[in-house]
VEXLOBA-190915 format. One record per residue: x, y, z of N, C-alpha, C, O, CB in turn; residue number from 0. Coordinates in steps of 0.05 Angstrom, whole numbers, m for minus. Each point is the difference from the previous one (the first is absolute). Glycine has a CB too. Example, Ala and Ser with C-alpha at 12.3 -4.5 7.8 and 13.67 -1.06 7.14 Angstrom:
BEGIN
ATOM  n.east  n.north    n.up  ca.east  ca.north   ca.up  c.east  c.north    c.up  o.east  o.north    o.up  cb.east  cb.north   cb.up    n
ATOM     264     m114     156      m18        24       0      18       24       0      21        0      13      m59       m23      12    0
ATOM      31       44     m39       16        24       1     m15       22      14      10       22       4       14       m35     m47    1
***
This chain:
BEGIN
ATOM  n.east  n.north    n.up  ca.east  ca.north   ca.up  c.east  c.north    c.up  o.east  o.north    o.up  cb.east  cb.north   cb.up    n
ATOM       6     m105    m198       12        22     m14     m10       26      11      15       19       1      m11       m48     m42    0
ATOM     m36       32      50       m2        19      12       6       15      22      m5       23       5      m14       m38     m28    1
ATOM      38      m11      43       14        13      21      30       19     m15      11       20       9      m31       m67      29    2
ATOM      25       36     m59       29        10      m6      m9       29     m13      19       11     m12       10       m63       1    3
ATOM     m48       64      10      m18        16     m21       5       23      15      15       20      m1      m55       m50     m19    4
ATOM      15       15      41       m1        19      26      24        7      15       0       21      13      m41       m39      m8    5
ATOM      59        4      m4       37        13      17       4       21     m14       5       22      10       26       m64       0    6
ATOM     m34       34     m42       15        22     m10     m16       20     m12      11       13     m18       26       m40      12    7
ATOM     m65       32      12       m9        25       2       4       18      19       0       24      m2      m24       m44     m18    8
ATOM      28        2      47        4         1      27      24       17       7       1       21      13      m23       m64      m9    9
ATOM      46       29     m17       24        10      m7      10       29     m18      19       16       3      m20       m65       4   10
ATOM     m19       47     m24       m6        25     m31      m6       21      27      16       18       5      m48       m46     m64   11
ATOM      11       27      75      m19        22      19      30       13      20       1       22      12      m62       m57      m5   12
ATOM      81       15     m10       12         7      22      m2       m1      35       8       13      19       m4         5     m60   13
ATOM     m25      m47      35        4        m4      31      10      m24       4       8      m12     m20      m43        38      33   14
ATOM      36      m40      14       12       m19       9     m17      m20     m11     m22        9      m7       44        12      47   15
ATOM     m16      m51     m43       m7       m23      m6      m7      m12      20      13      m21       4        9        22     m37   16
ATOM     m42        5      51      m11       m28      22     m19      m10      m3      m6        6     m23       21         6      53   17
ATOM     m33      m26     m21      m13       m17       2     m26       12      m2     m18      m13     m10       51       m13      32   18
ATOM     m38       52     m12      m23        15       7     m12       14     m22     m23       m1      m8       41         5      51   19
ATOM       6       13     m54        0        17     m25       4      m32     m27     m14        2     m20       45        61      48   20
ATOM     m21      m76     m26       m9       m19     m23     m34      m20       2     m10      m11     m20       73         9      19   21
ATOM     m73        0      27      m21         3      m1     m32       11      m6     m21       m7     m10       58        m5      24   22
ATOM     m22       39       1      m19        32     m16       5       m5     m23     m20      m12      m8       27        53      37   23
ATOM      15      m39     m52       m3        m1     m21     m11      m17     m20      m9        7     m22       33        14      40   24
ATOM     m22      m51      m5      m17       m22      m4     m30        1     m15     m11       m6     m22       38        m5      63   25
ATOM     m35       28      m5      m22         4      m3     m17       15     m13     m20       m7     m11       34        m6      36   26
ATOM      m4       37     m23       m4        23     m19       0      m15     m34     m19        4     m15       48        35      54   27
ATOM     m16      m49     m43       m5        m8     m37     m13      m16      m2      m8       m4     m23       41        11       6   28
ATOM     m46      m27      41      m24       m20       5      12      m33      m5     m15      m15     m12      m24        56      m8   29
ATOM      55      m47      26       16       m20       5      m8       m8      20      m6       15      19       38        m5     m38   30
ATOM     m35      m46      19        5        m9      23      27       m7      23      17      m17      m7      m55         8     m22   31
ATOM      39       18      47       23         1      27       4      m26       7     m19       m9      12        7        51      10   32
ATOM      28      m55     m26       14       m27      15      30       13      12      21       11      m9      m43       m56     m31   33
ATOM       9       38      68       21        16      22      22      m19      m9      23        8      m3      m53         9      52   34
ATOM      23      m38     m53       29       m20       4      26       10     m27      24       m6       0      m61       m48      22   35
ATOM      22       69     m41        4        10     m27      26       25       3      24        3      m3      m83       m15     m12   36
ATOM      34       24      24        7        31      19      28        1      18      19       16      m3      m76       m12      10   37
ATOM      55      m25      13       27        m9      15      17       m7     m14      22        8       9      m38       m23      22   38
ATOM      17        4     m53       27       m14     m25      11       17      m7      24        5       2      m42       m36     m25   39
ATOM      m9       49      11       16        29     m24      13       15      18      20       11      m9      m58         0     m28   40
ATOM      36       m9      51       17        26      26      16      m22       5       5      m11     m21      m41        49      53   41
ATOM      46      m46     m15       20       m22       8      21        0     m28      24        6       1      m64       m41      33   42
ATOM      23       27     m58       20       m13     m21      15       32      m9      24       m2      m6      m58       m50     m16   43
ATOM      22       80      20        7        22      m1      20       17      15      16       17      m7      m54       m26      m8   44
ATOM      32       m2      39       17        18      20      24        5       2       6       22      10      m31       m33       8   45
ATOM      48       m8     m27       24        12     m12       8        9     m28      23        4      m7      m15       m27      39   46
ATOM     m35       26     m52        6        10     m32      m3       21      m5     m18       14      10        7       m45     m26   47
ATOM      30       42      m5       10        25      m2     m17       12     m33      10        4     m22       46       m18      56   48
ATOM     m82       14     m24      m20        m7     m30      19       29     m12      m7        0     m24      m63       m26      38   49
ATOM      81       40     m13       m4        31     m16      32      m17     m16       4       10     m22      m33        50      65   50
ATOM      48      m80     m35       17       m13     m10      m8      m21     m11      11       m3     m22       12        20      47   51
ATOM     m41      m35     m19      m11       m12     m16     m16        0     m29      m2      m21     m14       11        16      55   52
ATOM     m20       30     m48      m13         9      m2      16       16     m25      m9        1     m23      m19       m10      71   53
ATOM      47       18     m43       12        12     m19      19      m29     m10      13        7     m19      m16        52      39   54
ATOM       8      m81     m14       20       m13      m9     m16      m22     m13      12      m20      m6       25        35      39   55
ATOM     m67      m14     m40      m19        m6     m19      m3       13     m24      m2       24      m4      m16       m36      38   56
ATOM      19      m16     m54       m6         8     m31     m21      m14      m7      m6      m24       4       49        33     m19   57
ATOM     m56       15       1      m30       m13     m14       4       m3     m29      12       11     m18      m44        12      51   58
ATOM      15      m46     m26        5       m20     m31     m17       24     m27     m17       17       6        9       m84      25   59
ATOM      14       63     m49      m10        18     m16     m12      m23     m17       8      m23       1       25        69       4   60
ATOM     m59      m33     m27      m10       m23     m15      15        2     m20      11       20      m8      m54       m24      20   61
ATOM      45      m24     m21       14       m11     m28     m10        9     m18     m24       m4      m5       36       m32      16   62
ATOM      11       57     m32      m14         0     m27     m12      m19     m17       6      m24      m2       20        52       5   63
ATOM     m42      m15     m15      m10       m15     m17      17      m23     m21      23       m1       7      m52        43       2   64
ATOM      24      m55     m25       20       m15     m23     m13       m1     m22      12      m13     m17       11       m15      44   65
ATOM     m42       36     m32      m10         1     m27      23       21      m9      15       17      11      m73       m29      m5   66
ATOM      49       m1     m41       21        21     m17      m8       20      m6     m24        4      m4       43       m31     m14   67
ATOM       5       51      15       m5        21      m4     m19        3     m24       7      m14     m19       34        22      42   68
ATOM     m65        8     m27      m12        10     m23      16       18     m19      14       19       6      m52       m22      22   69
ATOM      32      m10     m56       20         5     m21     m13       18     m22     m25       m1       1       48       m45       8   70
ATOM     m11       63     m28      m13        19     m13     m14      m17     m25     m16       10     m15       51        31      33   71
ATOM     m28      m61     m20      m22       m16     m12     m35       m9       8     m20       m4     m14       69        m8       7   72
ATOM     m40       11      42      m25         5      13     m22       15      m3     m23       m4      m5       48        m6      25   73
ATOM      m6       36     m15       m9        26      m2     m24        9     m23     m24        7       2       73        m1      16   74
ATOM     m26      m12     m45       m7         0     m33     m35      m23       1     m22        8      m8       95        m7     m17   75
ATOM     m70      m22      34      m25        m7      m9     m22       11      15     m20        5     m14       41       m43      m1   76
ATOM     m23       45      48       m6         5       5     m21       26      m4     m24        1       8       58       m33       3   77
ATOM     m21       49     m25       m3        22     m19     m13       m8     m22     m18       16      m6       55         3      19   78
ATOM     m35      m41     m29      m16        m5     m20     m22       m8      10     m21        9      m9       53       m16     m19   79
ATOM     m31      m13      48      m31        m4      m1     m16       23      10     m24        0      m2       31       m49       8   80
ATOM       8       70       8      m12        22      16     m14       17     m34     m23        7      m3       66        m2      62   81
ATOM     m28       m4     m73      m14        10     m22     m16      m18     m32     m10        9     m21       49        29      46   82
ATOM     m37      m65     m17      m24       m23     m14     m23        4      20     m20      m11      m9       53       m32     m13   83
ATOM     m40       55      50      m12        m1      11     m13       30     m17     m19       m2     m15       42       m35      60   84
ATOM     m14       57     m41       m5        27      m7      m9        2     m21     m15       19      m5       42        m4      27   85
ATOM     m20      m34     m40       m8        m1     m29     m27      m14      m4     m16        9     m16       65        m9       4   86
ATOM     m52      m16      21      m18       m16      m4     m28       11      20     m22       m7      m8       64       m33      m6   87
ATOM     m41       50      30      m17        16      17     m21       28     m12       7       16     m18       36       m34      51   88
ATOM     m62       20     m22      m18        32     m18      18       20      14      19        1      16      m79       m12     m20   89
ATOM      44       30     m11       15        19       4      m8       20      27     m19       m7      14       28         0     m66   90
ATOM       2       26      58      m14         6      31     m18       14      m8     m12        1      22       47         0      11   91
ATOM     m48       11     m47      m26        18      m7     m15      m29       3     m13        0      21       27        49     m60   92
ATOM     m17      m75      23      m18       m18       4       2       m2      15     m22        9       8       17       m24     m31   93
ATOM      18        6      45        2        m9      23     m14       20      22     m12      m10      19       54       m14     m37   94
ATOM     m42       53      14       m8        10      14     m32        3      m5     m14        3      20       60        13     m12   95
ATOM     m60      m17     m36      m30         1      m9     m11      m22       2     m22       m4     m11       27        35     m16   96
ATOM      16      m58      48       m9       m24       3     m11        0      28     m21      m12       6       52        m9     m39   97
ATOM     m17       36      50        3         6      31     m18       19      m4     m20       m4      14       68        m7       6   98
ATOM     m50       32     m34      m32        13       2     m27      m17       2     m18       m2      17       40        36     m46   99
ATOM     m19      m42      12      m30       m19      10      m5      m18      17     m17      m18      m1       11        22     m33  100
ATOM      21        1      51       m4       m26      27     m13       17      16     m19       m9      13       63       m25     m10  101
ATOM     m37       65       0       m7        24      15     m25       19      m9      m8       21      10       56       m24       0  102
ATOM     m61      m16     m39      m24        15      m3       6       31     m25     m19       16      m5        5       m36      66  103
***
């Protein structure tokens, strides 16, 4: 996959696709070079028209989700326990002359 990477960075730069410059670039990102690799990707490239190809590619998009929509019933309890929580809790003056004495 990293030969096909390197063409079309290769290609993005706007230079030619050979053997030399897909090498350099190889190397440069720290890949290992298998000439026999190197000879394929050029060979298998040399008559493709990547800037047509390239546009006549569609990328898959991720699948929405399928859980069900959240309902204002959700919502509603949600809210209640947000305030059985509030209720049942000190108040923030305690809370704060509680956090005082940890600090002396």
């Amino acid at each position: 996959m990293e030969y096909l990477y390197a063409a079309l960075l290769i290609h993005k730069a706007g230079k030619e696709i050979t053997e030399s410059t897909l090498k350099k670039t190889l190397t440069a990102a720290g890949a290992t070079v298998d000439e026999a690799r190197v000879k394929a990707t050029v060979t298998a490239l040399k008559d493709v028209d990547i800037e047509k190809v390239l546009a006549e590619t569609t990328i898959a998009t991720a699948p929405a989700a399928n859980g069900p929509a959240p309902t204002n019933e959700a919502s509603t309890e949600k809210k209640e326990e947000e305030k059985k929580e509030e209720d049942s809790g000190a108040s923030a003056e305690e809370a704060a002359a509680g956090l005082g004495a940890l600090f002396g």
